[in-house]
N, C-alpha and C positions, 0 to 999 in steps of 0.2 A: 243190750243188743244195739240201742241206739249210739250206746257211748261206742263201740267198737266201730259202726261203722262211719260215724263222721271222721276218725282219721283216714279210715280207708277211703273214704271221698275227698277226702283235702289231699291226703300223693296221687290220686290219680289226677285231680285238677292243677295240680303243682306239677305232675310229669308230663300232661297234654299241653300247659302253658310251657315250659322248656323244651318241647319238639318245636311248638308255635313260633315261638322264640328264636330255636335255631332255623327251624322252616327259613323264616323272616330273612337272618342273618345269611342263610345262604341265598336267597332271591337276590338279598341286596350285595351282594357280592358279585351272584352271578352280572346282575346289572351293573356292578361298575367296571366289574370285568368287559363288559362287551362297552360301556363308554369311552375305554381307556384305549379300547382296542378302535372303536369308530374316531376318536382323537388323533390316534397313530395313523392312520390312515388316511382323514385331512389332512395333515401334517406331509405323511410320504407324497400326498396329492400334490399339494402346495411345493415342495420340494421337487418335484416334475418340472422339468423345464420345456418348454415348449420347443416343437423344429424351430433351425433356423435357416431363413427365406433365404438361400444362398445369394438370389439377385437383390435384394434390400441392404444382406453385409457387404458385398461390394461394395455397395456407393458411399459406404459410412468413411468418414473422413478425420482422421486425428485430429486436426485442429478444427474444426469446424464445428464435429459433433463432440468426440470422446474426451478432448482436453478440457472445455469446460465441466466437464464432470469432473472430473481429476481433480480441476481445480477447486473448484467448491465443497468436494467433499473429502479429496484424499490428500492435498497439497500442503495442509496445514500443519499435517505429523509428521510426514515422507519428501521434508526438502533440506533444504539448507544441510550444514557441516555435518548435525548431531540426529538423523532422523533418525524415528522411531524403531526398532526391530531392524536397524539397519537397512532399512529401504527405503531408498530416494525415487521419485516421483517424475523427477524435475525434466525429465525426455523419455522415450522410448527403449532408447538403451539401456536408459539405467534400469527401466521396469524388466527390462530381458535379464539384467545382472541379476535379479532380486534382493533378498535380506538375508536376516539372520535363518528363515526358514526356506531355505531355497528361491528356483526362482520364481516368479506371478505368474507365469503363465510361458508357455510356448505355441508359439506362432501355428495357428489351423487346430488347435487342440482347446476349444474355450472350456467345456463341460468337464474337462480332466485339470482344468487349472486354478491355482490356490486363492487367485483374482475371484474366480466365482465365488470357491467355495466358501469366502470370507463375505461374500454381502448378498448370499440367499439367506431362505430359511425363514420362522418364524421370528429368531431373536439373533440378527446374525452379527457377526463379530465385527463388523464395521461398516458403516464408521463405529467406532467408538462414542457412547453415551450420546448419542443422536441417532432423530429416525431412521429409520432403511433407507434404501434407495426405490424408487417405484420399479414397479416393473418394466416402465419403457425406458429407462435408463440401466438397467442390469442389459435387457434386453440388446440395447447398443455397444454397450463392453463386448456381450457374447458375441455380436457378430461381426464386430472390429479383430476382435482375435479369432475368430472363425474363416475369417474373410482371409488371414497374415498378418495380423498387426502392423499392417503397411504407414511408415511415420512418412509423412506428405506438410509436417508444420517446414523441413529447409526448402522444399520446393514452395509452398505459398510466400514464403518470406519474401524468396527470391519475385515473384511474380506479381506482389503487391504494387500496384503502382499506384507512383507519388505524382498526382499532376500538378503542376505551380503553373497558374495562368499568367500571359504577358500581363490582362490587367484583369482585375477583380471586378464583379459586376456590381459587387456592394463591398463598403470600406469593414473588411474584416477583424475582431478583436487584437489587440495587442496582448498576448499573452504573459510576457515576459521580457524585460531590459536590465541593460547592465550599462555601468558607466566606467572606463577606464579611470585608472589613481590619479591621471593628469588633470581629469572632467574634459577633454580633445574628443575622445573617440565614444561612440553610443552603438551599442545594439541592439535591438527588439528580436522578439521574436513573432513571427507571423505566422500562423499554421504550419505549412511545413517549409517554411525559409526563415534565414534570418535578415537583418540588412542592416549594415553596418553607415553610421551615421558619422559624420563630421559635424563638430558644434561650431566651429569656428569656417567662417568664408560659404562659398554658394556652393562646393563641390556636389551631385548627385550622392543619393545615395547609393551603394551598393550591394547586390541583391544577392545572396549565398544560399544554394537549393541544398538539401537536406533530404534523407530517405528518411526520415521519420514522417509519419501521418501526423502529427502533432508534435512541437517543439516546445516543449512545456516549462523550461528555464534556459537564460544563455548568462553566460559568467568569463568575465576576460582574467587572464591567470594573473596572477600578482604582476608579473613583468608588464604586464600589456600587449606582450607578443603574439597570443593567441588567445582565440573564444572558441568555447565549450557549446555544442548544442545539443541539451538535453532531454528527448522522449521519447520517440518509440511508437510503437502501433497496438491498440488495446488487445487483450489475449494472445498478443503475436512475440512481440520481442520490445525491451528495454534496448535505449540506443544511445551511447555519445559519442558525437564527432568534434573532433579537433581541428580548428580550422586554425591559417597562419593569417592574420591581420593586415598585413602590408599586401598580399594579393588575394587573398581569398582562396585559396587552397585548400584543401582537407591536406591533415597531416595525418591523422589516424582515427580509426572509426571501430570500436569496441560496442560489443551485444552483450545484453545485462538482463540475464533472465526469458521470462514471456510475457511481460507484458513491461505496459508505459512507466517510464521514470519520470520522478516529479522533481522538486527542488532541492536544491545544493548548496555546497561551499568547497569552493580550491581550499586543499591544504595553504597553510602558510608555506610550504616551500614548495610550492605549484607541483607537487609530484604528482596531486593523486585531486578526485574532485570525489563527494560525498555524497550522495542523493538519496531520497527517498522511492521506496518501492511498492509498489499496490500489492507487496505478500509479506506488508509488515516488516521489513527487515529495511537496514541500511546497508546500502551498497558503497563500496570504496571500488575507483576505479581509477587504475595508474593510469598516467598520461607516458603508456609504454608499454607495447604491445609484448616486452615479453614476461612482463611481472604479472602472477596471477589475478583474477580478482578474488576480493572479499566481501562475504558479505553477516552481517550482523544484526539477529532474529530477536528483536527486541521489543516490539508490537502487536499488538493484535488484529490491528488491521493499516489501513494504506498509512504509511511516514511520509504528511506531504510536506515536510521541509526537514533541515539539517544544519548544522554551522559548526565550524570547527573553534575550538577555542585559541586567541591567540600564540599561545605555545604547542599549536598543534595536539594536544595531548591528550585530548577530550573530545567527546562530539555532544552538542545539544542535538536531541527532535522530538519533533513536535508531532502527532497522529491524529487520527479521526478516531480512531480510540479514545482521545479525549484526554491524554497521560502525554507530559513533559518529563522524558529521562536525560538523563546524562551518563554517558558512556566512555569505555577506554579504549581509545586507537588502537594501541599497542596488544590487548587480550580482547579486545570486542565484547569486553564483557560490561554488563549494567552494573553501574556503579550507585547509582540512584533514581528513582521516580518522584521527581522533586515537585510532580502536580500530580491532581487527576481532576480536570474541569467538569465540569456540567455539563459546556458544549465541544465540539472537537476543536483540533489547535491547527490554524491556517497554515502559521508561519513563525519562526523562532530565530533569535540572532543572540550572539555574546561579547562580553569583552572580559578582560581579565578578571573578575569580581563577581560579574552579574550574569546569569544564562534570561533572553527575556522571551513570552511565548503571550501571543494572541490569536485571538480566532472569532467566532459564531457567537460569544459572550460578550464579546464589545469592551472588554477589560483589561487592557496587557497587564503581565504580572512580572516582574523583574524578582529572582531568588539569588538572593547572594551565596556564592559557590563556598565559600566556606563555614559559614553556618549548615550549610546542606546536608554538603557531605561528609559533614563528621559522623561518628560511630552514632548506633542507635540505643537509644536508652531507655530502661524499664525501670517500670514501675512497680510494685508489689512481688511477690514471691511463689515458688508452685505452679498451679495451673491460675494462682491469682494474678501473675506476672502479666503485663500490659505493657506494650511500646508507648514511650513518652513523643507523641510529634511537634514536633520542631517548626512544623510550618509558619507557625505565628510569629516566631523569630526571624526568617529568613526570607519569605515571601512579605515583596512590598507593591500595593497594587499603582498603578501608574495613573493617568486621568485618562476616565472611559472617552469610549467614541462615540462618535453621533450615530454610528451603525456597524454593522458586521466586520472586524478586518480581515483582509485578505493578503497582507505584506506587508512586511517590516524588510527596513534594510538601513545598515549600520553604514558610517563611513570604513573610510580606511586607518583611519587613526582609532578607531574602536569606541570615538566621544559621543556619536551623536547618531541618534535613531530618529528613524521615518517613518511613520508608521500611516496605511492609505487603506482604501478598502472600499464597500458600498456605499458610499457618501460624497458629498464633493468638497473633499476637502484634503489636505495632507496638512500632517502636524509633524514637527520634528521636535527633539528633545536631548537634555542634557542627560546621558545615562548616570552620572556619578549622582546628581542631585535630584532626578527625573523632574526637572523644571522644562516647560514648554520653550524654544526659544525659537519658532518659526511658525506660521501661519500662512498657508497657501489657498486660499479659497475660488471659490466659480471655475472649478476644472470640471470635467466631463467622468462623471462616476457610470457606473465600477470601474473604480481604478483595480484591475488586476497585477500589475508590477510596477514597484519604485525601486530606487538606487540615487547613492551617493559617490562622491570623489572622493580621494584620501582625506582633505580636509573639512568636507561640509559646507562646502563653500559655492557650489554645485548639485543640482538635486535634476534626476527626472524622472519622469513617470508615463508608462502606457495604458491606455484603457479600453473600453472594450468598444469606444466609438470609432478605434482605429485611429487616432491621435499619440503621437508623440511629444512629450511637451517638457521644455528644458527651461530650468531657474535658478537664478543667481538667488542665494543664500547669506544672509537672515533675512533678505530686503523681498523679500516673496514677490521677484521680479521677474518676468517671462524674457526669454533670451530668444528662445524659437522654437514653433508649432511646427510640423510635418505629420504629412499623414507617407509614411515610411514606403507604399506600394501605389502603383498606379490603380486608381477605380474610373472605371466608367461613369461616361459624362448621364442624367438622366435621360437624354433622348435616345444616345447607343442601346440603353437598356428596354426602352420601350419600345424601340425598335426591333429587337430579338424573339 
């Protein structure tokens, strides 16, 4: 009896533990079921957009508020020639054209347009592999385009004013000079003017006003006929004008983007000038209002210098990125990344042989262009296969500086480089053999801009004490000091 009924007690506690069991299985079901369901509904929560304050999107402003979003977060995929899904970024317009998936939005419709629908959500599609956007910034998209996607960056443009005082109350930095091929004619640049200097006799100088808020290089064309003045107003517009030498005239004045341009080089056959751009790219810019521009996406962040190589056929620049490339005029394409520094790259020049790049490292580095740029070579085989680098071949380092530099500048013959920065001193050198063969000492540091004449035989430099300061060459002989703009006397100022 006993034996018959211990199995009949083991299937019933085997059949009450498999009710228990599935009991279980369905509680816990039911419960994920309703978590899945409370998650959905966070979710649809969060995906709720809140009203929008009709009187708040009025007052929102493209360039003020919504363009530096754009720019920070959307600018970097959706500009230049080749953007991403076929949508460019770069105006208003273009965002009304849209991409490859229609357009971002239309005007009064935020909540129905693909702008939104691309950067809500819990995990939204853009930016790409970077965080969201917060909600007070979706929030100002929505009611920029809620409001009309009213574009107000050509009327600020217009309206920005440039004031240039008769005299400065304090001697303000020299940003930027250039020295004609003759070493005769000098130009600085001073916040938003330039002033063209005479080296030889007592002639004044003279003063050429600029719509740029900042003039951030000035470059005379090969001929000497005319200077370039290169910057712009920061988030607003890239800017170079064209002035004519012998009266000071603007001859043409080209817009480069949205924001400031930084340093250049005239082609060899003065067509076009080169500059760098704070969206990473290089700008080419005819000196001829009806050829396009160009421009080439090469960086990752601002290219604040550039030089053409004597045959025109290449362009060195230098980035904050911290990468010395070399590229082709002709396809704007990267031919090489012939550095990548520790620190970012100030400033960069070339001559036939050598591209040379310094910066924040204190070390200029001179890479001879044809060991470079030769084909790239491996090493082992498979997924064993390894790039053999070259660098040790072709990069030769130069003699450090006593501090940070901030500008390099080559003659006109391509022999001899300058090289100045936060220090007070400027050194020149022989690029074929990088032997020192000048010494200029007790200047007024940070020198922010030097320059040479075609033959090196003439050297000047501006800095940030608001001095111009011109030298006869190898003899490190001062020719003449000028402070380029009128400053008030101390009592005028203490008097105000």
């Amino acid at each position: 009896m006993r034996i018959l009924i211990r199995p009949v007690q083991s299937v019933w506690r085997w059949s009450f533990d498999l009710k228990r069991t599935n009991m279980r299985f369905r509680v816990h079901r039911l419960i994920a079921i309703a978590v899945i369901l409370l998650n959905i509904n966070a979710l649809m929560a969060a995906e709720k957009l809140s009203p929008i304050d009709q009187k708040v999107a009025e007052k929102i402003s493209f360039r003020a508020d919504v363009w530096p979003i754009v720019k920070r977060h959307c600018w970097g995929c959706h500009s230049g020639a080749g953007p991403k899904g076929g949508l460019n970024m770069d105006t208003v317009a273009d965002m009304l054209k849209g991409g490859d998936s229609g357009p971002l939005f239309a005007p009064g419709k935020a909540d129905d347009s693909l702008l939104v629908e691309m950067i809500i959500g819990d995990e939204p599609e853009m930016p790409q592999q970077k965080p969201p956007l917060s909600a007070a910034k979706i929030n100002i998209l929505r009611g920029w385009v809620h409001a009309g996607a009213k574009d107000d960056s050509v009327a600020s443009d217009k309206q920005l004013s440039i004031r240039i005082p008769e005299k400065y109350r304090f001697a303000p930095a020299i940003t930027s000079v250039a020295m004609s091929a003759d070493g005769k004619q000098i130009a600085a640049a001073v916040r938003s003017e330039i002033v063209l200097i005479t080296v030889e006799g007592d002639a004044p100088p003279r003063r050429v006003a600029t719509t740029s808020d900042l003039v951030t290089h000035v470059e005379f064309s090969p001929d000497g006929k005319t200077v370039a003045a290169c910057g712009g107003a920061p988030a607003r517009y890239g800017r170079v004008q064209f002035f004519n030498v012998a009266d000071g005239k603007q001859v043409l004045s080209r817009d480069v983007g949205h924001d400031t341009l930084f340093r250049g080089n005239f082609s060899p056959d003065g067509k076009n000038i080169a500059l760098g751009g704070a969206d990473g790219a290089v700008h080419i810019v005819p000196f001829d209002a009806k050829t396009p521009l160009r421009k080439f996406d090469l960086h990752s962040d601002w290219v604040l210098d550039v030089a053409y190589t004597p045959d025109g056929k290449m362009l060195v620049s230098g980035s904050r990125d911290k990468a010395t490339k070399i590229s082709s005029v002709e396809t704007g394409k990267l031919l090489r990344s012939v550095d990548s520094s520790s620190e970012l790259i100030s400033s960069v020049a070339t001559d036939a042989n050598f591209a040379i790049s310094a910066g924040r490292a204190r070390l200029p580095i001179s890479f001879e262009l044809k060991i470079a740029l030769q084909g790239v070579q491996v090493s082992g085989a498979g997924n064993g296969a390894r790039p053999i680098s070259r660098r040790a071949q072709y990069a030769k380092n130069m003699e450090g500086q006593p501090g940070i530099v901030l500008d390099l500048a080559i003659s006109g013959d391509r022999k001899v480089i300058a090289i100045a920065g936060a220090y007070g001193d400027v050194r020149t050198y022989n690029i074929a053999n990088r032997q020192r063969t000048a010494l200029i000492t007790n200047v007024p540091a940070p020198i922010y801009g030097v320059a040479m004449n075609q033959d090196a035989t003439r050297l000047v430099l501006g800095s940030k004490s608001g001095q111009v300061q011109i030298y006869q060459l190898p003899e490190a002989k001062l020719i003449k000091s000028i402070s380029p703009v009128p400053v008030q006397a101390p009592a005028e100022v203490a008097s105000q």
